[in-house]
N, C-alpha and C positions, 0 to 999 in steps of 0.2 A: 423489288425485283429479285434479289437474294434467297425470301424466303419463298419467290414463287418456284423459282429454279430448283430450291430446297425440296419444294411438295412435288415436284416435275419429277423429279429424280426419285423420290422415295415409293412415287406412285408407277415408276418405270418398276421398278428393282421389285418391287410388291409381285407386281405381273411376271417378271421374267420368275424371279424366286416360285411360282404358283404352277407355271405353265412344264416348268420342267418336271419337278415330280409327279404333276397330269400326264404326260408324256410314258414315264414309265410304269403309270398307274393303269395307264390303256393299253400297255403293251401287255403287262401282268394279265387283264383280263380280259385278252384276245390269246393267250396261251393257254391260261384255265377254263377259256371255253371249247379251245382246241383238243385241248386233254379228255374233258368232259363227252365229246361227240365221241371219239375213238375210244371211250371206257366202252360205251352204249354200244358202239356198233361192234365192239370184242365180245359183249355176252351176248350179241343178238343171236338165236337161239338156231341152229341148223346150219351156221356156217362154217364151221367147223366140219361137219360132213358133206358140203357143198366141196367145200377147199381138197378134200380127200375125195372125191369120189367125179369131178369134172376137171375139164382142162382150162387152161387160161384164152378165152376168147372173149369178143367183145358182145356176144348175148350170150353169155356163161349165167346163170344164178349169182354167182360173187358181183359180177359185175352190173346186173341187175338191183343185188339189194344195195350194195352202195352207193346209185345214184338215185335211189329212193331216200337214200338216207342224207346227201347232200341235197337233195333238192327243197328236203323239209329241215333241215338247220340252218341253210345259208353259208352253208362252208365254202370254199374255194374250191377245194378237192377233199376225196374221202378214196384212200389209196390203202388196200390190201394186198399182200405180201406173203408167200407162200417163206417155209425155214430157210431156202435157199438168197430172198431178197428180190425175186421175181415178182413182179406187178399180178396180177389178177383181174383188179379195176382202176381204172381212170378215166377222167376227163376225157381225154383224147385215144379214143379207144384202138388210136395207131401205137401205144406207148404199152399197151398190154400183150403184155406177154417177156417185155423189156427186162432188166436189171433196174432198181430204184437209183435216184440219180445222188444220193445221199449217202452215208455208211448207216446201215439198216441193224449193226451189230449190238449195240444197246439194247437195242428195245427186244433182239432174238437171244439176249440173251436173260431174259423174264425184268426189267425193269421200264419202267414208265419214265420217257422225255417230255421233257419243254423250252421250246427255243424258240429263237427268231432267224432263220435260216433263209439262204437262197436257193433255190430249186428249178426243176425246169418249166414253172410258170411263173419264177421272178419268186420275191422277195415276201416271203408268209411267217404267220406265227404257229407253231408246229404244234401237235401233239403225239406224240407215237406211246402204244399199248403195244403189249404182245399177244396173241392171240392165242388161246390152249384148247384142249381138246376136252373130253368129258374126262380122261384119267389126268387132266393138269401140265399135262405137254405141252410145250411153246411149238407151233404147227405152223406159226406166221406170226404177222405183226401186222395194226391198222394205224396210219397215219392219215390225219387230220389237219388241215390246214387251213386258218382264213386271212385274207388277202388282206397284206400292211398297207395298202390304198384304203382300207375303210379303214382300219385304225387310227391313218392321221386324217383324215377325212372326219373324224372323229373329235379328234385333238384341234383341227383348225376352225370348226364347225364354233369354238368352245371358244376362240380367240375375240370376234365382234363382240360376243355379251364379257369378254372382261375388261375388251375396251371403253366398254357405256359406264362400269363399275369405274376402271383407272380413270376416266375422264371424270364424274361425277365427284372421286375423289382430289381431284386438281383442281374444280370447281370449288369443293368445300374451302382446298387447302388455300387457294388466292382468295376469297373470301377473307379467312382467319387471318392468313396473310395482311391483308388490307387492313381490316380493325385492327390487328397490332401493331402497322406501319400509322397509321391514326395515331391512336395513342400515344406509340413513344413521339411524334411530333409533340402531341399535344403538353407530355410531359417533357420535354424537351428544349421547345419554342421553338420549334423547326430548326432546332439546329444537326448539324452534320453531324457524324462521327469525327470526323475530323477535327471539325471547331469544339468539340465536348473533349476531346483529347488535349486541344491549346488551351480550352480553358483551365481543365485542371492542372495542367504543368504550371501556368500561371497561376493559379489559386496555391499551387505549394510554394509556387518561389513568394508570392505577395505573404501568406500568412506566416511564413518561416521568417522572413524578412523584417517585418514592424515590428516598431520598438513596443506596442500593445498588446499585451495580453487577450487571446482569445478562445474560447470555451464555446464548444456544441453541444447540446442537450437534447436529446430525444424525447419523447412522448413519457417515459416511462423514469426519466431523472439521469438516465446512464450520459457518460460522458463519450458521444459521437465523436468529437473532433478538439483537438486543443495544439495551440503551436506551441514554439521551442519558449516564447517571452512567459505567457502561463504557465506553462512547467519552472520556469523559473522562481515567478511570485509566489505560486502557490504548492512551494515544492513539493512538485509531483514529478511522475516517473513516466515515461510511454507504454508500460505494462499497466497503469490505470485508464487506459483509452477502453472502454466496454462495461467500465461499473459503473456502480451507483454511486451518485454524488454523494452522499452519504455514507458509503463507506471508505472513499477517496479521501475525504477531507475530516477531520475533529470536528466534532459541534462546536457551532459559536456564530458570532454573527455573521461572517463568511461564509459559510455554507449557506446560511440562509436567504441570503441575497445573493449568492447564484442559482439556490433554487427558487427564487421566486417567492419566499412567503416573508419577503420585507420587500415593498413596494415604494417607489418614487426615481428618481432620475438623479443621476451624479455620488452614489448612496458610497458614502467612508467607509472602511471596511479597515481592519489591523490584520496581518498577516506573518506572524514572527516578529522581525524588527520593521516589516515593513505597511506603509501605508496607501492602501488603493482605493483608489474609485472606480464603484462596479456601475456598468448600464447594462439594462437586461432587456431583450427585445422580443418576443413571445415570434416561433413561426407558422407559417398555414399548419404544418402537419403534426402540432400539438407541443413541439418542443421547443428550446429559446437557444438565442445566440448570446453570450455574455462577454462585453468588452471590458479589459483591467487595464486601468494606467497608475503606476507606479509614482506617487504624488510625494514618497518622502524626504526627497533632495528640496521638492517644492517647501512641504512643510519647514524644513530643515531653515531652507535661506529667508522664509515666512518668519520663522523662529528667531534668526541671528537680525530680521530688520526690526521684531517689535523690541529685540533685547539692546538693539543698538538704539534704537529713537529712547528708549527708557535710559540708555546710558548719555544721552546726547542731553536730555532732557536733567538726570543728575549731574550732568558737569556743568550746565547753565545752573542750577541754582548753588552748585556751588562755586563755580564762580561769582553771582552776586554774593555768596556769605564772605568769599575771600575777601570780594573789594568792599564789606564793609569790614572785615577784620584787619586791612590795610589800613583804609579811614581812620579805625580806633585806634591804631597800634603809632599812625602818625600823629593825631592829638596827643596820644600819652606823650610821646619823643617831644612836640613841640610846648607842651608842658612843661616836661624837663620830669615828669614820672620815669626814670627808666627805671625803676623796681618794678613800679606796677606791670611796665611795657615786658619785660623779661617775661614778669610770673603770666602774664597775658597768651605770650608765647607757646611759653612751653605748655601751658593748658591745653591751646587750641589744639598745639601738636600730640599731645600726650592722650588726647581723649582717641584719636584715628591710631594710633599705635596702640595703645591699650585695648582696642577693637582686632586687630591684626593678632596681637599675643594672646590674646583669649582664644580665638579660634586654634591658631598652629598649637599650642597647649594643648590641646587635647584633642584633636584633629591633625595624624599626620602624613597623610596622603593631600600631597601638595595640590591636585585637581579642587577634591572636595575640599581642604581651607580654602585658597580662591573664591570658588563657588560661591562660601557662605559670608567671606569677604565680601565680596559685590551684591551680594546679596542684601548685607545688613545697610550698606550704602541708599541701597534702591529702596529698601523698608522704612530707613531714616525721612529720606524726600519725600517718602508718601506718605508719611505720619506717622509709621508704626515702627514698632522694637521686633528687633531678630536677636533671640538669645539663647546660646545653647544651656542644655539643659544638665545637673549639677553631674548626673551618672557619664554624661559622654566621654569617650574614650573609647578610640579606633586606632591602630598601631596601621604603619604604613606596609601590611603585607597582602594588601588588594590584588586578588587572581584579575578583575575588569573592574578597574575602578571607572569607566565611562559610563557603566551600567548604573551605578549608584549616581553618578553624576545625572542621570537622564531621570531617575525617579527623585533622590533629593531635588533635582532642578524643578521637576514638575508640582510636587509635593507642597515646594514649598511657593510659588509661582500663585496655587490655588488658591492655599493657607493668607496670601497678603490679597488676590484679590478679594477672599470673603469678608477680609476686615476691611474693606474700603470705606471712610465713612463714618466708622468707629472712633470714639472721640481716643478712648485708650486702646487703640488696636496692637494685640500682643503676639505674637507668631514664637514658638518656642522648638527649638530642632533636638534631636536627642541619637545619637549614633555611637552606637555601640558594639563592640566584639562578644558574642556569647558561645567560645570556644571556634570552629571555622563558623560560623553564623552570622552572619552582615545585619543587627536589628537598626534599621531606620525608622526614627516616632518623630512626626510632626503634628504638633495641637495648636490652634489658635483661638481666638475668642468668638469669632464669627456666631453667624445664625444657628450650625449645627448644620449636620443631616437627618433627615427621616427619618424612624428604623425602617417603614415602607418601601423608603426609596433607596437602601444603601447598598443592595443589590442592584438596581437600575444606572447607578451613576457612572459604574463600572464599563458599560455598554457603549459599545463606537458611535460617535458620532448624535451622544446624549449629553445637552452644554445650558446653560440658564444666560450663557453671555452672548454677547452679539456678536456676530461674525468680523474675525476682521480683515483688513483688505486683501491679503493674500489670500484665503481660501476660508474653507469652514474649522469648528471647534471639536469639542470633545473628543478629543484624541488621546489626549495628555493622560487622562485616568485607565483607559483602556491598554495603553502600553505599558503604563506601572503594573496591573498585574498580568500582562502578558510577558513581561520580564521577570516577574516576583515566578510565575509559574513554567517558566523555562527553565529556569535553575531550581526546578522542585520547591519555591516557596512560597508565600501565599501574602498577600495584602488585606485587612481590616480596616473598618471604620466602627467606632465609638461615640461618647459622649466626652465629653472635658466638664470637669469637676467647673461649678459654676457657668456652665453654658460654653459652646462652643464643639467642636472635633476635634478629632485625635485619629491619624491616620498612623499605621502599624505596619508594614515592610519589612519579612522575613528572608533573604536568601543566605542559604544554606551553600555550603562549601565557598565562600565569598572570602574566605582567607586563604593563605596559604598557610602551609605548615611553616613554623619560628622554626629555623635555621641559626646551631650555636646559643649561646647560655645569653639570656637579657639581663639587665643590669636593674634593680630597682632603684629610681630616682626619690629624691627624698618626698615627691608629690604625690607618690603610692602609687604613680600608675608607669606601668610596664615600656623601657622604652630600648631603643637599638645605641649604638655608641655616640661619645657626644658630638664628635665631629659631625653626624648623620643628622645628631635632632638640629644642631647650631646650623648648618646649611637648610634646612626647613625652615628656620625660624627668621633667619637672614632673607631665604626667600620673599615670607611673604612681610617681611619689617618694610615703614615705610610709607609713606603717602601715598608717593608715585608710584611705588613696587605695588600696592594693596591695586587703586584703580584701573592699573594696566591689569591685575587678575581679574581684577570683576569685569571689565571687559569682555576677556574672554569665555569668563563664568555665564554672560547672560546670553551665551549662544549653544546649549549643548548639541547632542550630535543627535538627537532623536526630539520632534516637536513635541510641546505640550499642549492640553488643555485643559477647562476648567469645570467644577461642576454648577 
């Protein structure tokens, strides 16, 4: 109804806009023909000596020829005028001999009028000439007139055929009208203006709202629509709302699973520190909608349950080893061995403290000893040796030491599951300072990797292991070097002399700068004052001080997996 009113309206204003400058397009050429008979009836040939040589009556010659001369153009009147303004002819041949009922002074005084004038036959379109003699004397003047009833007669004549036009035009326009009131139903679902207005108000507060990341995509890859939780994961900004996915986002697998060309449902995705799960749902008009949930709190307590069932599972066997080392220790007492029982002792004890001082020795960021503390505990249970390796030596001026904790954690997580199985399974850690340069080498004796595949392992959500009950794998490789390469530095994979990997862990600026002059210890390697090393070493000295760190060692702050 809106846009019939719309065509109602435009087809009125069309007509009125038409009719007016018709209006004075008829009046124009009811004066120019006005003008035209009084040029004609000024040179008509003898009247000029008719006007000089008879007087003004009504069968005068003058008056004679110019009702020959109205009678054959259709004029209203054909009115000549002697220099004085006195009539000659007219219509009404009571009016001849009269004064003209006009100011006759223009036209006697040699110029040519055109107007739209009232007179004493009512309301005409004038023309007045002056009328001269054979030496070019104004003698008189001829005025021409036809009657403004046929000019609108004229004009209104013109009004039915542009009503057939404005109507046929309002026909088209309700037509058009109609198909496009069609459609937008159709596009629409018959909904209102009204209800398409509630809905989007509610579409902004619902997608600003959820804790889920969401992304629209057009036909063409450009990024239609994304809420506040997406900009979040995928740190982006609102002035990338209209590009192309591709150039919003870095290459990698993230991109490629919201554009579509990695296919399946629930698909891992790494994203900075963070890890999502993308689903991509293709729509009618060519483009997709892409939902992101932020899974790394999940992975995270996924992380701290398998590190706790594994610490749950080392404190039971060693519990069994204590209470057979009770058993032994009370046979020797009831023997009456208490040498043996002593040196029995201090063995048992000496071998977990000598484990503890080997690490802080040359590891002195209290996270990463921990770490490899609990570490070597968990490696023991499952059969294998965790030993660092002869070059290590890392001073405790770590700018993030969580970050090292998250890649040694994973690194070496891998490293002990590939030697699962392995009668001599060896896992060897290597951590070093190369000026601010953080180099982390873990090698084991495992199967090795491919050279084929050493590029592919790298990739989210690419794993050999089975899922476990929290959620999916292959994460773990995928965050190492998205951390090696946030801090500008890069992760490798190799061979190990005699079979096995060797993974390689570059980050750069991962020290701080030494602060004040270092002391050289008599073990050749670089350390801070003793009070500093002896509180490190106290730390982690100890039985119970060691498994309380490895505790917390087998939970880091970022999940792993495996390859």
């Amino acid at each position: 109804m809106v846009q019939l009113a719309i065509a109602t309206g435009v087809a009125a204003l069309a007509t009125g806009l038409f009719l007016a400058p018709l209006s004075a397009e008829l009046d124009d050429q009811a004066m120019h023909r006005a003008l035209a008979i009084a040029q004609t009836t000024a040179v008509e040939p003898h009247l000029d000596d008719a006007l000089k040589s008879s007087r003004p009556t009504r069968h005068g010659p003058v008056q004679k020829e110019a009702e020959q001369i109205r009678d054959a153009t259709g004029a209203e009147y054909v009115v000549i005028m002697d220099n004085r303004g006195v009539r000659w002819s007219h219509t009404d041949p009571d009016e001849i001999g009269r004064h003209v009922s006009t100011d006759p002074s223009v036209a006697l005084s040699g110029k040519e009028v055109m107007q739209i004038d009232e007179g004493t036959l009512g309301r005409s379109a004038r023309g007045k000439v002056p009328l001269r003699d054979e030496d070019g004397k104004v003698i008189g003047a001829v005025s021409v007139g036809i009657a403004y009833e046929s000019v609108r007669g004229r004009l209104l004549s013109t009004v039915p055929e542009l009503l057939v036009y404005a109507a046929g035009s309002i026909a088209v326009g309700a037509l058009a009208a109609y198909l496009v009131a069609r459609r937008l139903q159709r596009r629409t679902h018959d909904l209102a203006f009204s209800d398409i207005s509630a809905l989007l108000t509610e579409r902004e507060a619902m997608l600003h709202g959820i804790r889920e990341g969401f992304v629209a995509l057009d036909k063409r890859g450009r990024i239609r629509l994304m809420n506040d939780e997406a900009q979040r994961l995928l740190d982006l900004c609102p002035e990338d709302t209209g590009r192309p996915l591709d150039e919003a986002l870095p290459p990698g697998r993230t991109t490629d699973v919201l554009a579509g060309r990695v296919s399946g449902a629930d698909l891992l995705a790494v994203s900075g520190h963070r890890v999502l799960v993308a689903n991509r749902m293709p729509t009618d008009d060519g483009g997709a909608v892409v939902t992101l949930r932020d899974r790394t709190e999940l992975e995270r307590l996924g992380r701290e349950l398998d590190g706790t069932r594994g610490l749950i599972d080392a404190l039971r066997a060693q519990d069994h080893e204590h209470a057979n080392r009770l058993h032994t220790l009370l046979g020797l007492l009831e023997l009456g061995l208490h040498e043996e029982a002593v040196e029995f002792v201090t063995q048992a004890v000496g071998v977990h403290r000598a484990t503890a001082e080997q690490v802080t020795e040359r590891i002195h960021d209290p996270l990463l000893a921990a770490l490899l503390v609990g570490k070597a505990t968990v490696a023991t249970e499952r059969g294998a040796s965790l030993s660092l390796s002869p070059q290590t030596d890392l001073p405790d001026r770590l700018v993030d030491p969580h970050c090292l904790v998250t890649v040694l954690g994973n690194l070496v997580d891998n490293a002990l599951d590939a030697t699962v199985g392995k009668r001599d399974a060896r896992v060897e850690v290597e951590l070093r300072a190369d000026g601010r340069t953080a180099v982390v080498q873990v090698c084991d004796n495992g199967p090795g990797v491919p050279e084929g595949r050493r590029a592919e392992i790298f990739t989210e959500g690419w794993t050999t292991k089975e899922a476990p009950s929290h959620g999916g794998r292959g994460i773990g490789l995928a965050l190492v070097r998205r951390l090696a390469e946030r801090y500008g530095g890069s992760v490798t994979v190799g061979d190990r002399d005699g079979g096995g990997a060797v993974f390689t862990v570059t980050v750069p600026d991962a020290l701080a700068e030494e602060i004040g002059a270092s002391t050289r210890e008599p073990s050749g390697r670089v350390g801070h004052t003793d009070a500093a090393v002896t509180g490190r070493r106290d730390h982690a000295r100890g039985t119970h001080h060691a498994d309380r760190a490895a505790g917390a060692a087998e939970a880091p702050d970022v999940p792993g997996g495996g390859r």
